[in-house]
C-alpha positions in Angstrom: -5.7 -12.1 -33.5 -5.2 -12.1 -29.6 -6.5 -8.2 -28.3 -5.9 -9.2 -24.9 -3.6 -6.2 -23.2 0.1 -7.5 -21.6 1.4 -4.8 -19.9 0.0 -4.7 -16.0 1.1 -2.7 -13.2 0.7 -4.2 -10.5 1.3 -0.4 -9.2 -1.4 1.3 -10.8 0.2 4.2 -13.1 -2.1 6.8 -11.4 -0.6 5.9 -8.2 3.3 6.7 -9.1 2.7 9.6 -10.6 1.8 11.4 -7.5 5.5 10.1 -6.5 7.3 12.0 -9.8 9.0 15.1 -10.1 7.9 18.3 -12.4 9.0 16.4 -15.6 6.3 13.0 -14.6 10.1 11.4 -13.9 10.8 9.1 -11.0 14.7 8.2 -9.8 14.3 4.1 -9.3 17.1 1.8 -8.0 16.9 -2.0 -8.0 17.8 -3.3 -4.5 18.2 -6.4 -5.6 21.5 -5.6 -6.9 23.6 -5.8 -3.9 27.0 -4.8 -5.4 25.5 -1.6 -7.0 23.6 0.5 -4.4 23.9 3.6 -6.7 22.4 1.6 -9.7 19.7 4.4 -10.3 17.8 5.2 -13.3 15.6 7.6 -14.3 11.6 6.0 -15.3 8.3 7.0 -16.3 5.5 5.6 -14.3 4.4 3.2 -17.6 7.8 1.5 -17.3 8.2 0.6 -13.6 6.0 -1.8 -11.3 4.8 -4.3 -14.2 4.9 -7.8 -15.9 4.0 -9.0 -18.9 0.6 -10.7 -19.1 0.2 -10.6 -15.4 -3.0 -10.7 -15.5 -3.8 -13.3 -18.4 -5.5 -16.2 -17.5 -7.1 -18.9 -19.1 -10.6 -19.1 -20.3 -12.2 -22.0 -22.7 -8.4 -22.4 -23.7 -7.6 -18.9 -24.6 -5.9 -15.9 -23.2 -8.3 -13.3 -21.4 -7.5 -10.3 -19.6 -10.7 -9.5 -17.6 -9.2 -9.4 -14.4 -6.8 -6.2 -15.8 -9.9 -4.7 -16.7 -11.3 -5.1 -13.2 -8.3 -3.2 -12.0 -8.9 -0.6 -14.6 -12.1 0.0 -13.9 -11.4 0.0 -10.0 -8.0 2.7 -10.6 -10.1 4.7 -13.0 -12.5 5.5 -9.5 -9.6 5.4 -6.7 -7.7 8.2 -9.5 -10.7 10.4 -8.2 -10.1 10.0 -5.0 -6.7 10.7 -5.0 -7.3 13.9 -7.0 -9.7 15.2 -4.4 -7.0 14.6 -1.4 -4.4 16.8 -3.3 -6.4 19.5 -4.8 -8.4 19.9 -1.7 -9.1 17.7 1.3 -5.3 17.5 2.4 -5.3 20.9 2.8 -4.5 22.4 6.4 -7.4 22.5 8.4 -9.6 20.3 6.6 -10.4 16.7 7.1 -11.0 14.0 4.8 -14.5 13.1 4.1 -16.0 9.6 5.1 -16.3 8.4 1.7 -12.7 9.5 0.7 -10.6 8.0 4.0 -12.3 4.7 2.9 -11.4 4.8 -0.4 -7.9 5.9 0.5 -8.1 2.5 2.9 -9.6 0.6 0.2 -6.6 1.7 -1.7 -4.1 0.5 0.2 -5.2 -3.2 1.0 -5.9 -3.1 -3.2 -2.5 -2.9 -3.7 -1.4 -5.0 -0.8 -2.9 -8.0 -2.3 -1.8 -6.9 -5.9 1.7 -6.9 -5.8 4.0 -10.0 -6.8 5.8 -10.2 -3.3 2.4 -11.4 -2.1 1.9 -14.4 -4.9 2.5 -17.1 -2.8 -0.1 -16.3 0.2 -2.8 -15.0 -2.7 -2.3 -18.6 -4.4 -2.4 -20.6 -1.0 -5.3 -18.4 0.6 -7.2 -19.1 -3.1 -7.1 -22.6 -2.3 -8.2 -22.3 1.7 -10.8 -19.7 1.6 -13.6 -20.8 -1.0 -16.4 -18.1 -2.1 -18.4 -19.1 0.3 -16.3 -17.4 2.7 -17.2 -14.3 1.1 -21.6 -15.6 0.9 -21.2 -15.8 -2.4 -23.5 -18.8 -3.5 -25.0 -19.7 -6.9 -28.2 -21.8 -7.6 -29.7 -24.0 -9.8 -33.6 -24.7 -10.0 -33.5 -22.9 -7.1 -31.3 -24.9 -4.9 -28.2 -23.3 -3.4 -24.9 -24.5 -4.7 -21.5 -23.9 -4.3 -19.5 -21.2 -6.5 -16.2 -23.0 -6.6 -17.6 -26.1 -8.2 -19.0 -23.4 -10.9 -16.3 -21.5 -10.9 -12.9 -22.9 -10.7 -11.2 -21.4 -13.6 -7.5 -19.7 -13.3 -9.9 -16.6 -14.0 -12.9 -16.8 -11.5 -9.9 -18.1 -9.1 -8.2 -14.8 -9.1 -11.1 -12.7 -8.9 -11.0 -14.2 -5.3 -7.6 -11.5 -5.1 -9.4 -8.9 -5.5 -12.2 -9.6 -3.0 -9.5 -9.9 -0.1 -8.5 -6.0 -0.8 -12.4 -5.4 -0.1 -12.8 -8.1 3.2 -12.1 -6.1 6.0 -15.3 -4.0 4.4 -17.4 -6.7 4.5 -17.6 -6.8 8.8 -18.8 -3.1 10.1 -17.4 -3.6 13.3 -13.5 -4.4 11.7 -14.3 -1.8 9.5 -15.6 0.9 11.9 -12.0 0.2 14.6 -9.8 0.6 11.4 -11.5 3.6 10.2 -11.5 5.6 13.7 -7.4 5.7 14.2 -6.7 5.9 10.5 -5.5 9.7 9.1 -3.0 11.2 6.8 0.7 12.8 8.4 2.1 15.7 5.6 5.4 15.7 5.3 7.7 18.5 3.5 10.5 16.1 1.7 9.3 13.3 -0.5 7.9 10.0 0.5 9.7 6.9 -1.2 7.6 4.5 -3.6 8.1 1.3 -3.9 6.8 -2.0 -5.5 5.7 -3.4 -2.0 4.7 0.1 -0.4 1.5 -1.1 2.3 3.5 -1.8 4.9 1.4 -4.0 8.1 2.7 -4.5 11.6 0.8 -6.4 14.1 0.9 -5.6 17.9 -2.5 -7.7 19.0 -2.8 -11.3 19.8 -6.2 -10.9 18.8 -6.8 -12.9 15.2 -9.7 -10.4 13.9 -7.9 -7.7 14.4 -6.4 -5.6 11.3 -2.7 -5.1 11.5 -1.5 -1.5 12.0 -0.4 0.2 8.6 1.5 2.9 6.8 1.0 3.6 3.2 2.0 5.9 1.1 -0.7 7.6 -1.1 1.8 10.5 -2.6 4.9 11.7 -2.5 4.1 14.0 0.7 1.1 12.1 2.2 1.4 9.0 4.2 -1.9 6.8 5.2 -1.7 5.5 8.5 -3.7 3.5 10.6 -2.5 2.8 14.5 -4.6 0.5 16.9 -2.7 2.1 19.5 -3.2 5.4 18.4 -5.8 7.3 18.8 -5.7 9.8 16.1 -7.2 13.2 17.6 -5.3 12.6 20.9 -2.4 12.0 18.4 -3.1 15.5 16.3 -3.5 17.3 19.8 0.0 16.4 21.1 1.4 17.5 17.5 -0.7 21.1 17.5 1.5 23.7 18.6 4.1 21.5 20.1 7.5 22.7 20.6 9.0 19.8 19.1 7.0 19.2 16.3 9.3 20.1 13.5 11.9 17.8 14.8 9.5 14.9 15.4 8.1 15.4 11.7 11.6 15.0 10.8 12.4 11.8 12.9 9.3 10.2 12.0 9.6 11.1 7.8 13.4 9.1 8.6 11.7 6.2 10.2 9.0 5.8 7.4 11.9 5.9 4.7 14.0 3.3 6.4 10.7 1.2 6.6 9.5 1.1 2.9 13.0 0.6 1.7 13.2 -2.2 4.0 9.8 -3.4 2.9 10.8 -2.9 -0.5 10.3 -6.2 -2.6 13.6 -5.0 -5.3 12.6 -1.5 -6.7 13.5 2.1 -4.4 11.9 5.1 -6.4 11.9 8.5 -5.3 11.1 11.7 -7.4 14.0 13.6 -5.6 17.1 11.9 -7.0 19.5 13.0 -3.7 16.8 11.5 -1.4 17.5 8.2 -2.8 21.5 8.9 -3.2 21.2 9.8 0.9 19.3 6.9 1.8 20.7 4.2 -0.3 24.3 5.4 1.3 23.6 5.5 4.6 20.6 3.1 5.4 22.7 0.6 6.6 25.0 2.5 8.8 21.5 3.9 10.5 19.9 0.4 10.3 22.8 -1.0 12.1 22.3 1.7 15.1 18.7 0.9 15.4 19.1 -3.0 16.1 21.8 -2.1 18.1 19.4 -0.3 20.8 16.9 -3.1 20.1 14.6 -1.3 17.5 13.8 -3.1 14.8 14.6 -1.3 11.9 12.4 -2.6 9.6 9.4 -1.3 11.7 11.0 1.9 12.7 8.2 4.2 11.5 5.6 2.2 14.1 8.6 2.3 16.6 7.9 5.8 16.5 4.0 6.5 16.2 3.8 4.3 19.1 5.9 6.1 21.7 4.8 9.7 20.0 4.0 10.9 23.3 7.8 10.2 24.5 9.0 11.6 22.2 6.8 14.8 21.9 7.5 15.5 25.8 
């Protein structure tokens, strides 16, 4: 009898249930259904962000579900992380350790390359980039040889996913320009979650370098890394500023209006007139940002990047 498992989020379970309410519930509406904007239901983490055998592949002709258990073992670490951010390194005055602002980052691009909406450049990349990309080499009688000739089964293939989450690790100078303007904003109302929720915007020409991101790492943290931010210039303007309840404010609308717009098909919020709001009125507020020439599927970088506008 098969004892493969079938069930896989492709949104690890830890990670939405720092998006539920008190009860571990999470309001969810499927934007895919166009004629039914107030289609919301009420799910537990273990029932959203899935597919069945998602991670099955074959092996000498059977099912085999190693690469799930990679991800477990990698969520079963990144569930520690997470814990330490809300029970104490998120708190006001305190900043996130070395070790936990990369795993945070780690995180993110895990999940960026996990999700279905990003199938079809995982498969085509699998084919293009071979392990050798990644100096990974094999030998025999003590001559190098290549991996992908050893390894070209559905499973070794897809191992190759998980390796992109860690790439930008692999070159310290990538690594260190990501790490330096990457920090957390708090916000007071609750952050959507979505099934497509690292969110990448591109300003440079340059090819090697990272995109800019936001990410959502609980309902009232957002993970955000700027290349044209720098982020202790960016937490002076905010200290003791004048505006900064309003800006707070703006910028929590702009992020919202981003991940729903980034959103693959699910919406999921843990405050169930959040969702109502948004899901009512996005388009009305969409509308009015293309408008005046802001694209409104980037509106939360709209914002970070004229902060100092905006603050003055």
């Amino acid at each position: 009898m098969s004892s493969e498992s079938k069930k896989h989020h492709y949104i690890p379970v830890f990670y939405i249930k720092n998006f539920c309410n008190e009860k571990g519930q999470i309001f969810v509406n499927d934007k895919s259904n166009e004629k039914d904007y107030e289609n919301i239901k009420i799910k537990y983490p273990k029932n959203i962000f899935f597919e069945w055998n998602r991670n099955n592949f074959e092996f000498d002709g059977e099912k085999n579900d190693a690469i799930e258990k990679m991800y477990g073992i990698l969520d079963n670490d990144l569930v520690k992380t997470i814990k330490k951010v809300i029970d104490d390194e998120a708190l006001p005055g305190r900043g996130l350790k070395v070790e936990t602002l990369r795993k945070l980052i780690f995180l993110g691009y895990l999940i960026k390359w996990r999700v279905p909406k990003n199938d079809p450049l995982v498969n085509d990349l699998k084919k293009e980039i071979t392990f050798e990309d990644f100096n990974l080499f094999g030998t025999i009688d003590q001559e190098l040889i290549s991996v992908d000739d050893l390894l070209s089964d559905e499973i070794s293939q897809e191992y190759k996913r998980i390796l992109f989450s860690g790439a930008l690790f692999s070159n310290s100078e990538k690594y260190a320009k990501v790490f330096k303007n990457t920090f957390l904003i708090s916000f007071q109302k609750p952050l959507f979650a979505t099934d497509n929720p690292f969110v990448e915007l591109k300003y440079s020409d340059d090819n090697n370098d990272y995109p800019s991101f936001i990410f959502p790492i609980t309902s009232n943290l957002l993970l955000v890394h700027c290349d044209f931010i720098d982020k202790k210039d960016f937490g002076a303007a905010l200290v003791s500023n004048e505006k900064y309840d309003w800006f707070i404010d703006v910028l929590y609308n702009s992020v919202q209006i981003t991940l729903m717009w980034h959103a693959d098909k699910y919406i999921g919020n843990e405050d169930r007139a959040v969702l109502d709001y948004y899901l009512k009125n996005v388009m009305d507020m969409s509308e009015k940002l293309d408008a005046a020439n802001v694209n409104s599927v980037f509106y939360a970088f709209y914002i970070l990047r004229n902060y100092k506008t905006l603050l003055t």
